[in-house]
BALUMVO-812652 format. One record per residue: residue in one letter; x, y, z of N, C-alpha, C, CB in turn. Coordinates in steps of 0.001 Angstrom, whole numbers, padded with zeros to 6 digits, always signed. Glycine has a CB too. Layout:
BEGIN
AXYZXYZXYZXYZ/...
END
This chain:
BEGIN
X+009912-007458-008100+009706-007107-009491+008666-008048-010106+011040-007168-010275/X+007934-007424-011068+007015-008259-011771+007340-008158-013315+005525-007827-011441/X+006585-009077-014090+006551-009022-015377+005220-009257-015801+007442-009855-015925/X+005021-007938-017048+003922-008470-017655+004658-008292-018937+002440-007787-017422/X+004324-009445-020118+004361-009283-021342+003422-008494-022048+004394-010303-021760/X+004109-007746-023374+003189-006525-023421+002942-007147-024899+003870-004710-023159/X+002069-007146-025723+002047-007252-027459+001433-006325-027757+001411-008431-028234/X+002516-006036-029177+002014-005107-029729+001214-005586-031374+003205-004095-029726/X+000292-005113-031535-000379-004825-032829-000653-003880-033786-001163-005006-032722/X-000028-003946-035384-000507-003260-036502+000363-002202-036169-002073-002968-036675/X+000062-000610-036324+000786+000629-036071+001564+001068-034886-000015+001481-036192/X+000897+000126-033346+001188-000226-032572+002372-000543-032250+000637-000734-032495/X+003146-001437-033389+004380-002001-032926+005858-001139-032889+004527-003159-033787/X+006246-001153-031801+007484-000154-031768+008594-000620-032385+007937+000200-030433/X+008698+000037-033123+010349-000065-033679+010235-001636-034065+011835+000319-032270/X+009291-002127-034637+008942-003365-035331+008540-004536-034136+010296-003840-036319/X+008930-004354-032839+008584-005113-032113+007336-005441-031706+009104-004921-031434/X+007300-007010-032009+005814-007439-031522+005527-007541-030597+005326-008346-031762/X+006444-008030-029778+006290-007994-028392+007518-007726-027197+005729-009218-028201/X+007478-007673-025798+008217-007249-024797+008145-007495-023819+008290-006413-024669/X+008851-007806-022641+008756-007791-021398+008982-006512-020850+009503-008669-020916/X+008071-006355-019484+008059-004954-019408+008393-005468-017696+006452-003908-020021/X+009372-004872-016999+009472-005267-015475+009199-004062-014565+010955-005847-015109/X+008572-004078-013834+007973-003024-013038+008068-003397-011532+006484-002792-013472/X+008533-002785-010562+008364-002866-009163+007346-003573-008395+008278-001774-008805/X+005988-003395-008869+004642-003291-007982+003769-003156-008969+004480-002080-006891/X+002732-004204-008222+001278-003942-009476+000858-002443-009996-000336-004470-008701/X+000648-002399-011306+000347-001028-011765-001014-001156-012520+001549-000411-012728/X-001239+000199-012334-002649-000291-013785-002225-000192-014992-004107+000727-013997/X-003360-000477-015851-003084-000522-017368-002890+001378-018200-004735-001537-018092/X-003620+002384-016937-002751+003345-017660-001387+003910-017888-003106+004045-017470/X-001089+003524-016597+000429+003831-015755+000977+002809-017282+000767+002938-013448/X+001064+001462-017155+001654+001256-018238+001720+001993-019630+001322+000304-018363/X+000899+002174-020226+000914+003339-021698+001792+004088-020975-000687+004355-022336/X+001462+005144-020055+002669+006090-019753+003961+005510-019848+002607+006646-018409/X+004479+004219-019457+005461+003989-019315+006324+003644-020748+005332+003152-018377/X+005290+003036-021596+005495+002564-022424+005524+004065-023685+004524+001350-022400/X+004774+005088-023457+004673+006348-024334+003906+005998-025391+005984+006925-024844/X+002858+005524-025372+001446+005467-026144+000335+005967-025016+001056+003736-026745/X-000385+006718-025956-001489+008188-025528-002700+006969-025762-001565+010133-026980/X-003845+007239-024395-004668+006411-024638-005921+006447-025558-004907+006184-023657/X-005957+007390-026306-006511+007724-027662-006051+006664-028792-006018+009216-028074/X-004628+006248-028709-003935+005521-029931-004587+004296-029323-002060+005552-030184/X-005220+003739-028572-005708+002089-028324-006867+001984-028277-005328+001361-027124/X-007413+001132-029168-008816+001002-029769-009136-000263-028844-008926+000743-031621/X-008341-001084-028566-008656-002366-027901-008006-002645-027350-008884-003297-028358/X-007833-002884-026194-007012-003223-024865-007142-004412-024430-007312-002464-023751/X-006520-006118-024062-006747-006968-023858-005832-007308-022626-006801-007540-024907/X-006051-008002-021346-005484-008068-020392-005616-009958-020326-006138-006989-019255/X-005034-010291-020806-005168-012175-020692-006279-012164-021228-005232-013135-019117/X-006339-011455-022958-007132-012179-023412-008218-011501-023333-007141-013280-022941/X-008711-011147-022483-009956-010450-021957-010221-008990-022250-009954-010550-020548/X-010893-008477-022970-011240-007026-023197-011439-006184-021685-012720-006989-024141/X-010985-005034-021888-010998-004748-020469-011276-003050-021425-009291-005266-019181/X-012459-002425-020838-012576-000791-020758-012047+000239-019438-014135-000534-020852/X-011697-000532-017997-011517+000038-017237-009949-000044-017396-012245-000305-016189/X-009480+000111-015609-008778+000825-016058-007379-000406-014664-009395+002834-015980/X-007991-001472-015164-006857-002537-014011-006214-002701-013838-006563-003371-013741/X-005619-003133-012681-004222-003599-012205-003675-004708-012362-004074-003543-011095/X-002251-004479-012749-001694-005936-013461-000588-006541-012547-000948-005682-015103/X-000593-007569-012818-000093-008802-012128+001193-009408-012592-001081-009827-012233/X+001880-009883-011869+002832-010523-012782+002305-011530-013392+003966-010960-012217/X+002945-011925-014540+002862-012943-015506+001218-012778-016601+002961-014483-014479/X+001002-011100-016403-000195-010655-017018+000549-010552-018413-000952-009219-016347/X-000518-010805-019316-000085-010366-020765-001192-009239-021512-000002-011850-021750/X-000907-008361-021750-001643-007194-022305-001080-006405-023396-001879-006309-021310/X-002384-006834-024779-002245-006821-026345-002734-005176-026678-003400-008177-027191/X-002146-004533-027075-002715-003601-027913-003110-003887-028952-002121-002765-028136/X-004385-003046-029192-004832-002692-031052-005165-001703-030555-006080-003517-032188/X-004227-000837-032324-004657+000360-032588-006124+000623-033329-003631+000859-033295/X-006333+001919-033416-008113+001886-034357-007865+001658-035918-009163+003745-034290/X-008854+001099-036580-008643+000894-038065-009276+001668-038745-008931-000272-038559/X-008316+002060-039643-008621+003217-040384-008871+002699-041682-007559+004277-040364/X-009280+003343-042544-009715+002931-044165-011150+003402-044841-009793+001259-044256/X-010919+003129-045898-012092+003745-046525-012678+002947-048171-011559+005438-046747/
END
């Protein structure tokens, strides 16, 4: 089993939670997670994997931490 800590940001946050441990079998990528988690990858404007902006689409590690932001809206 692995762990990555997941944070959440702004509209992002479920059920008020900022953040989570998420335990998974085997390295996964960062989409498989949203699926797991049930955020559509349209709702994430910014994806951070330790910190690091990431557009593709990587595989996570234990003891990875990966931040959502949603898009900002306003006018």
């Amino acid at each position: 089993m692995i762990k990555i800590e997941v944070r959440y940001f702004a509209t992002l946050r479920l059920k008020g939670m900022k953040k989570e441990i998420i335990e998974v079998a085997d390295e996964i990528k960062t989409s498989k997670l949203l699926d797991i988690l049930g955020i559509k990858r349209e709702d994430v404007a910014i994806l951070l994997v330790n910190g690091i902006i990431t557009t593709s689409d990587p595989s996570l590690k234990d003891k990875d931490v990966v931040s959502l932001f949603p898009p900002v809206g306003g006018g």
